[in-house]
Every structure is written in C-alpha cells, then in structure tokens.
N, C-alpha and C positions, 0 to 999 in steps of 0.2 A: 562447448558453449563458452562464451565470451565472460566474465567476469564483469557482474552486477552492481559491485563495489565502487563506492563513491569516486576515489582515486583514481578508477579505471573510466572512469565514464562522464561523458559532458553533462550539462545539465538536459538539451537538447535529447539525449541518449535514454536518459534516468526519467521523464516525461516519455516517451515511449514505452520504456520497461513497466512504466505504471499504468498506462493507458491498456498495454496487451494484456495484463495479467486481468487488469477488472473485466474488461472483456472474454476473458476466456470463456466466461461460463454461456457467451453466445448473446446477448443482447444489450450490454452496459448495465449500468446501475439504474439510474433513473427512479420508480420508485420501488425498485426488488429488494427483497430481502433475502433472497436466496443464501447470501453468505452468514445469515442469521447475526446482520450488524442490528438489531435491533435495539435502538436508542444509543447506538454507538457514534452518530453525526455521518457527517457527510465521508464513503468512504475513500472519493478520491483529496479529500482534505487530508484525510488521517498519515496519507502519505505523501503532505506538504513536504516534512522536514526532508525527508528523502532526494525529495526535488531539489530542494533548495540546496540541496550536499550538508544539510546541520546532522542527521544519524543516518543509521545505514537502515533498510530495509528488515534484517534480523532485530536489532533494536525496537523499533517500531511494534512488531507482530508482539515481541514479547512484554513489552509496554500493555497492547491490549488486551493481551491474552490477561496478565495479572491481574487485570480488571475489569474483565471479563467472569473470574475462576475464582470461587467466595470455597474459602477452605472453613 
C-alpha cells in the first residue's frame, strides 16, 4: 500500500484518499450518520487540512476523537 502521508502525495492524490475512505461505507455522506459524526460538521471539511497538506490524516482523527471522548 502506497503511503498516505502528506510528503508522499499530491494534493490531487490526498482528495482521493479522502473521497474513497468516506465512501467506503457504500453510499457517501450526504445526510448519514453512520460514522456517528453527530454535530461534528461536515465530514468531508473535517479533512480539509489534510487536503490542503496543513496536518496528516492521524492528526486530524485524533484532533476529533479528543473531542469527541469527555473523560
């Protein structure tokens, strides 16, 4: 498997990788919640910065998860 990693990847590349993942679960997003983003905003935004090459994709998850995860 190819390396996901900003460095490693266009930005063309990295808009793909985001595209195939939200898709995986078989229908896009639209208004699903399936990934239980509920009141988390839009989730192909969330992985703007990623797009854009500003954090990597592991940064991000764990960004949301903290905020997600009330201890």
């Amino acid at each position: 498997m190819k390396s996901i990693l900003i460095k490693d990847t266009t930005r063309e590349e990295r808009e793909r990788i985001v595209a195939q993942a939200l898709n995986a679960c078989g229908g896009g997003c639209g208004t699903c919640n399936g990934c239980d983003n509920l009141g988390g905003g839009s989730v192909d935004e969330i992985y703007r910065p990623y797009i854009d090459g500003e954090k990597e994709i592991a940064e991000i998850n764990a960004e949301y998860r903290r905020n997600l995860v009330r201890g």
